[in-house]
Each structure stands twice: as C-alpha cells, then as structure tokens.
N, C-alpha and C positions, 0 to 999 in steps of 0.2 A: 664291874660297878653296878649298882641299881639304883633306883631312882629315890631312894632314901638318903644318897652320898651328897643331892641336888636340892636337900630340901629348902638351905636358904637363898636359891633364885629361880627354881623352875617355876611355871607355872600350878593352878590347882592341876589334883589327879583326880579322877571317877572315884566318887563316892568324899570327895572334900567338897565339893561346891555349896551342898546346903547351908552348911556352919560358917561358909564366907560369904557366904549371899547373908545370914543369917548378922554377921559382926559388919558387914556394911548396912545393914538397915540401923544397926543402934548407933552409929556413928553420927556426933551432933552435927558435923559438919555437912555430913550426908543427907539428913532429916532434914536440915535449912535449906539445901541447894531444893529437896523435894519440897517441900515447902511452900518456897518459891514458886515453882510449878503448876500448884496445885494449894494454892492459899487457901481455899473452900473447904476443901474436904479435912476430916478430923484427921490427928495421926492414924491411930486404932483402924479405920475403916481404911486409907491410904494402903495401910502393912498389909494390911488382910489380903486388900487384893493384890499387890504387890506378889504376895505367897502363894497366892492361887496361882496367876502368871507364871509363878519358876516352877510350879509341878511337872514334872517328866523330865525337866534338867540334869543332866548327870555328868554331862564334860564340856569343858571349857567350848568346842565344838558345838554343844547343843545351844550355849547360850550365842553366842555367835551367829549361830543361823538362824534364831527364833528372835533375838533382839538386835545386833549389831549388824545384822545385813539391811536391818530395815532404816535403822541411823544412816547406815553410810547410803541406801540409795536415795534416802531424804535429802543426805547432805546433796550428792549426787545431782537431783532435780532441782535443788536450788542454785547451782554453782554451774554446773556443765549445760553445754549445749547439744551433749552427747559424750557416748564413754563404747570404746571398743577394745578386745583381746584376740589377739592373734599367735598359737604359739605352735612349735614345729610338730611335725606331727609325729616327729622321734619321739617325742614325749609318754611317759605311762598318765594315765588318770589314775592308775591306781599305787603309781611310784611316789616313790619321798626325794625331793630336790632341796635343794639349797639355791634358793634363788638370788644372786647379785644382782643389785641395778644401784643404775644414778639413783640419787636420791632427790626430787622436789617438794616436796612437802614431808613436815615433821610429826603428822599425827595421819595423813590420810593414802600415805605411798603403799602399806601393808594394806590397810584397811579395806582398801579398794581391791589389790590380790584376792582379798578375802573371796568379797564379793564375784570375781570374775571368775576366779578358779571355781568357786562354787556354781554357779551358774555356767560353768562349762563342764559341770558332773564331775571333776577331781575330787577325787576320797576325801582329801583333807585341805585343809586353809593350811594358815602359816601362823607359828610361832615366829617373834619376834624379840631381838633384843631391843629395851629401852632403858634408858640410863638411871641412875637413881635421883640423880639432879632434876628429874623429873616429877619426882614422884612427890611433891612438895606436901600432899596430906596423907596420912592414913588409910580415907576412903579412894584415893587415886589406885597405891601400892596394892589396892584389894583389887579393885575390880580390874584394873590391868593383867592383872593375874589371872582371872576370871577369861580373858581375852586371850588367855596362850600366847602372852607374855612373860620374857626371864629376865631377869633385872639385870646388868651391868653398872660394878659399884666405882663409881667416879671419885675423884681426891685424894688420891690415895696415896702411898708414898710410891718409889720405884720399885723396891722389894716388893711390896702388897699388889702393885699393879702387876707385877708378872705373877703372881700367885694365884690372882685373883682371874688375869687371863688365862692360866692354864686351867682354871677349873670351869670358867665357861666355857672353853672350847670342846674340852672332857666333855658336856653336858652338852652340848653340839651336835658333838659325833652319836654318841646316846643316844638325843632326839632322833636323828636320821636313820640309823641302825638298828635300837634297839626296840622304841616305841613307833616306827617307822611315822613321822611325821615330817611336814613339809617346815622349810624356815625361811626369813625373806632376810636378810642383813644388806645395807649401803655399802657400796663399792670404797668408802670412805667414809672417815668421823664428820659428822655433818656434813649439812649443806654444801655443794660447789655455790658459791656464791653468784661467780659470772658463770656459770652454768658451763663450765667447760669440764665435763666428767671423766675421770682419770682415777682409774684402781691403785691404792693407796696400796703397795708391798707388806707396810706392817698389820692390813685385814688379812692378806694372804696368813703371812706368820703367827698370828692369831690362829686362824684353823689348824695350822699344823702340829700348834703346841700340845692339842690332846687327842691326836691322831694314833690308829695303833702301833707305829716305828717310832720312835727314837729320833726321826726328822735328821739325822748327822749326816745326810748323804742326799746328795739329788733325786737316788730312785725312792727314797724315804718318804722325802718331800712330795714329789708326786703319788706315793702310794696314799701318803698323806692326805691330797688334797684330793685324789678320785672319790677317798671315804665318805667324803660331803655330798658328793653329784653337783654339782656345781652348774646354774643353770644361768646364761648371762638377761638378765630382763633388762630391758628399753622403756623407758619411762618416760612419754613425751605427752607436755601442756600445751595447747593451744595459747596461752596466757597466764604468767606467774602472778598472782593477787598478790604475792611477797615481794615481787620486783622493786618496788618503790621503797619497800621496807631497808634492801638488802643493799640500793643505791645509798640510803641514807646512812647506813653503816660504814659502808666505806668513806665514805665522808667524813663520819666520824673517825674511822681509826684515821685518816689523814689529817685532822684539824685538832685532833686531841689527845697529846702524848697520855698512852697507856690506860686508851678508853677500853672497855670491855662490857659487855651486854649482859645486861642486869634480867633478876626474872622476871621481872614484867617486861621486858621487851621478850625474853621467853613465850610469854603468854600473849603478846601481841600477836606473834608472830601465827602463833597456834591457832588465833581467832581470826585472823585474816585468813590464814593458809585455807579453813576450813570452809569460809563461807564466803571468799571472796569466789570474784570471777574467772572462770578458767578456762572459758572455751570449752571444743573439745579436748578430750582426754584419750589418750591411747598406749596402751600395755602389749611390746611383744615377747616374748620369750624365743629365745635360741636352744638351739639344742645341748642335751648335756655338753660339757667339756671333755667326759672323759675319752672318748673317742680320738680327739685331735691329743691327748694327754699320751695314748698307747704309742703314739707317731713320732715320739722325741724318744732321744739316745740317752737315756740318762745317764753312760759313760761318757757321753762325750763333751753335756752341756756341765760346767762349772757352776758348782754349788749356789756361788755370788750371782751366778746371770739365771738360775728355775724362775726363782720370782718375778723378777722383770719379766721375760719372756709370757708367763700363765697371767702377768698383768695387761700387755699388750694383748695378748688373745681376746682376753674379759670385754677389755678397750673397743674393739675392732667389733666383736659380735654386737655389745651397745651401740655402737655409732651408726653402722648400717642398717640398724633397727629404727632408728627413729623414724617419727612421722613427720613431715617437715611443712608447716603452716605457711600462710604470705606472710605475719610478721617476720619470723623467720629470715626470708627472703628479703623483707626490704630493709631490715635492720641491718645485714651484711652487705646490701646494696649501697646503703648509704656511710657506712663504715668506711668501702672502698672508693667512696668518691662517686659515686653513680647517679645520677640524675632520678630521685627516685617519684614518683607518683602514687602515693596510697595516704588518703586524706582519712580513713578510717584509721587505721597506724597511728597518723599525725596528730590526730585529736588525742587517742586515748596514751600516748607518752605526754604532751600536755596535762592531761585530768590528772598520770600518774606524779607526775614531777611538781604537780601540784601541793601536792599530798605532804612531800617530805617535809619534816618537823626539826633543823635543825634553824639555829640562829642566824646564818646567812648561808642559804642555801646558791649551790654554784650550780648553777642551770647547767653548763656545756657540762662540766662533768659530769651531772647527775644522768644528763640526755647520754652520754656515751658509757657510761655504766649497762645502766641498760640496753642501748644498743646490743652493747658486747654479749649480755644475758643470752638475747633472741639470735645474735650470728653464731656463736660459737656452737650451740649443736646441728647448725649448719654444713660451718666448716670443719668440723669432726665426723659429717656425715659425706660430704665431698673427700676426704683423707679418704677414708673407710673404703669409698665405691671406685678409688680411684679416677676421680673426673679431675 
C-alpha cells in the first residue's frame, strides 16, 4: 500500500501543508473566529503575517512544534499546577509506538504526549485518531489534519463500519511501519466516565484487522498486534474539571429515558476539559508489550481467550502506572465507610456538585458519582500492586 490508498483520512504529507494552511485562511468561518481575536487589525495585514509565521513549515511536525506546543503549554500553565513524564527506559526515542492509555480528556490527552515526548527528545509526537462527529466545520477537519490527525468516520451502517475500520487500521499499521511515526489511540471509545479504565477487546480487533496475517489464528492475532508496538501509557489527573460534567450525565441517563448528549454538551465538555482545573498532571509510559507477547503459547491460548488475556495485560501495566493524589485517597476512604478528614476535598466536591445543571439535582448521587471517579483508579491501582 502507499500513502495515496489513505488519502481520504490521513493526515497532510510534506509538501501539502501550504495549500491547507492556505484554504484555512479563506475559510469564513476561520477569518471570524481570527477576527475575533484580533478585531484591530485589517484582514490583508492579519494574512500577511499569519504567512510570514508558516514560512519553513513543511510537516504537520513542524506546525506542532512551532505553534501547538506552545497552545498546549499555555493551556498547561493555566490549568496544571504541574505536568510530569516518566517512561521505561526500554523505550527507543527514536522508535514508533503505538501508544494505549485511559483516556481523560477529549481534546488535551494527545496533545499533551505531544508536548512531553517532545521535550523528552522522541523523534516524533503522535498521530491521532478523531472522530468525524467532531469535526463540525470545515476549518476544524483542516487544521486537525494539519495536527497528524486521521479521521475515524462515525454513523455509519454495520457493513461501512467494518469497512471503514479495516482501512484505518490498514493506515495504522502504515503509520507505524511504513512512515515510521508514533500514534496515541484510547484503550476505549470515549471516556470511562467513573474513571474505571478497562481495554475494550473490540480496540484490540480493530488493530488486527489491517495487520499483515489474516488475524484467523492466535499466532496471527498476536503477530498482529506486535506490528503496532503497543505501548500501555498511564494517564493520571490530579482533578477532572469534567467531573461534575460527567456526574450530571449520569443523572441524566438515569432520570431521562433515552437521553443522549447533544453537540454542545460536546463542546462543553471540550471547553471545560481544556481550561478547567487539574491539578497536577502525570504521564507514564510501560514498556513495549511485545516482549511479554513472545511469552505466550499461541497453540495453547484459544483464539476466543488472545484478546482478553493482551487486554488484561494493557489493564495491569495502566493501573500500576498511575499517580495516585489525596483526592484519590479520600474519596475511596470515604466510599468504604472511613472516617475521613480532608476539608480541602470537602469544599471542592461541594463548588463541583454545585455546578450541576439538571432540574433537581440529587446531591447523594451526584456526591457518590464522583467519589467513584477519584476511588476507582485507586482501586485499580491497589488490584494492580497487589496490596
């Protein structure tokens, strides 16, 4: 295959970024949000230097490091009270992984990869899959692209979805092997809501589907999934700024037969995720998988049980990774009946449960939603270590 087979979801390639830099500036929508920004200045002089700025741009990479590292460490100093990466030192900097982790945020969980692998000297950031339900304008679908982002096309009927997942996966493996680049994908389709992180089997089968075997056999599936380099990343928040969001969802899906979340709770979600408060922040990476991959019998493990089993694995290296905060701590404290003392805690589940915007909000619930949020990678982390 080549990278002409991927042109309706890959990202730009070296030497397309001008003419998409170029159809995002005439984009009206694009021009108002600038606009906005920058209400003083004329259009004409705006572009100009705009143009001047993207001189020496040439891959989605350059734009990255020269504009998006600097958003995300803005975003960064305005939200964290710090940001740390730690990752095994099995690692190449100048290897292409495929990075799994929980997912807590929907716009800044890559983003921030970016930034960290970057500033730990790794060759490349990460491409990223984002959905098309996303991509609500024109200038979005551009510059995401721009970003070494590949779209994943959502709605789709059952036939189109497996069609459509085999040629991402196809364009996966590609990434990883052929263009040798890094990729970050969720251990699952969105969000864990209560934050209890668990590798979803159909990401696994997903990968396998455009792997170099035929996938009909165990040893398939795992030659399958070594193709990716599969690396399990730990994703932990000091404080989810979506917590109170994510309580009041559930609420809804309990009080509202056949509620479902509208785009602008999309875009809530995305504006809070970003700018809300988060504490620190910390990213660890594990070491490849393939290594403990070489270690299985593939005559012995039954086709039905690969995936489970390289899910548990995923499972197990995310859990023991995590960083584990006092909310954390008191929020499983108090779950299990525990006499708990943290007034700083106590206040800031009050401000949160404050927040919620449904029409009779159920405090107990809302308070044990959350809770559950801040125990559960807790107790996923005491599983893990064995305590």
């Amino acid at each position: 295959m080549t990278l002409s087979d991927f042109d309706d979801i890959r990202p730009y390639a070296e030497g397309e970024m001008k003419a998409a830099f170029e159809e995002m500036l005439a984009d009206r929508k694009f021009s108002h949000i600038l606009k906005g920004m920058v209400p003083w200045m004329p259009v004409g002089l705006r572009n100009a230097l705009l143009r001047m700025m993207f001189i020496g741009i040439k891959t989605p990479q350059d734009f990255q490091i020269r504009y998006m590292k600097h958003v995300v460490k803005y975003c960064l100093r305005k939200c964290a009270t710090g940001w740390s990466f730690h990752f095994d030192e099995s690692l190449k900097k100048d290897g292409s992984y495929t990075f799994v982790s929980n997912h807590r945020d929907i716009v800044l969980d890559s983003a921030i990869l970016d930034v960290m692998l970057n500033d730990a000297g790794f060759a490349k950031t990460v491409e990223i899959a984002i959905g098309n339900n996303l991509l609500i304008y024109p200038w979005i679908k551009t510059l995401v692209r721009m970003n070494k982002a590949f779209v994943v096309n959502r709605g789709l009927t059952p036939k189109e979805t497996l069609r459509s997942s085999i040629h991402m996966s196809q364009y996966m493996h590609f990434a990883i092997n052929e263009k040798h680049e890094n990729i970050w994908i969720a251990q699952r389709e969105g969000r864990a809501k209560d934050s209890n992180d668990l590798t979803q089997e159909s990401v696994l089968k997903m990968l396998v589907l455009g792997g170099p075997s035929e996938g009909k056999t165990t040893a398939d599936i795992i030659r399958n999934i070594k193709d990716m380099h599969i690396v399990p990343l730990a994703i932990s928040v000091e404080y989810d700024p979506c917590d109170y969001l994510k309580a009041q969802e559930f609420q809804q899906k309990r009080d509202i037969p056949g509620w479902k979340k509208s785009k602008q709770d999309d875009l809530e979600n995305m504006k809070v995720g970003i700018w809300g408060k988060k504490g620190h922040i910390h990213y660890e990476a594990a070491p490849c998988i393939n290594e403990w991959l070489d270690t299985l019998d593939a005559e012995a493990i039954p086709r039905t049980e690969i995936y489970r089993l390289i899910a548990e694995h995923i499972d197990q290296e995310i859990h023991k990774n995590y960083r584990i905060y006092p909310a954390n701590q008191a929020a499983l404290a108090e779950l299990n009946g525990e006499k708990v003392n943290a007034p700083a805690f106590e206040a800031y589940l009050r401000e949160k449960i404050a927040k919620v915007r449904v029409e009779k909000p159920d405090v107990p619930f809302l308070r044990e939603r959350i809770l559950t949020m801040y125990a559960n990678p807790l107790r996923n982390y005491n599983k893990a270590k064995g305590v």
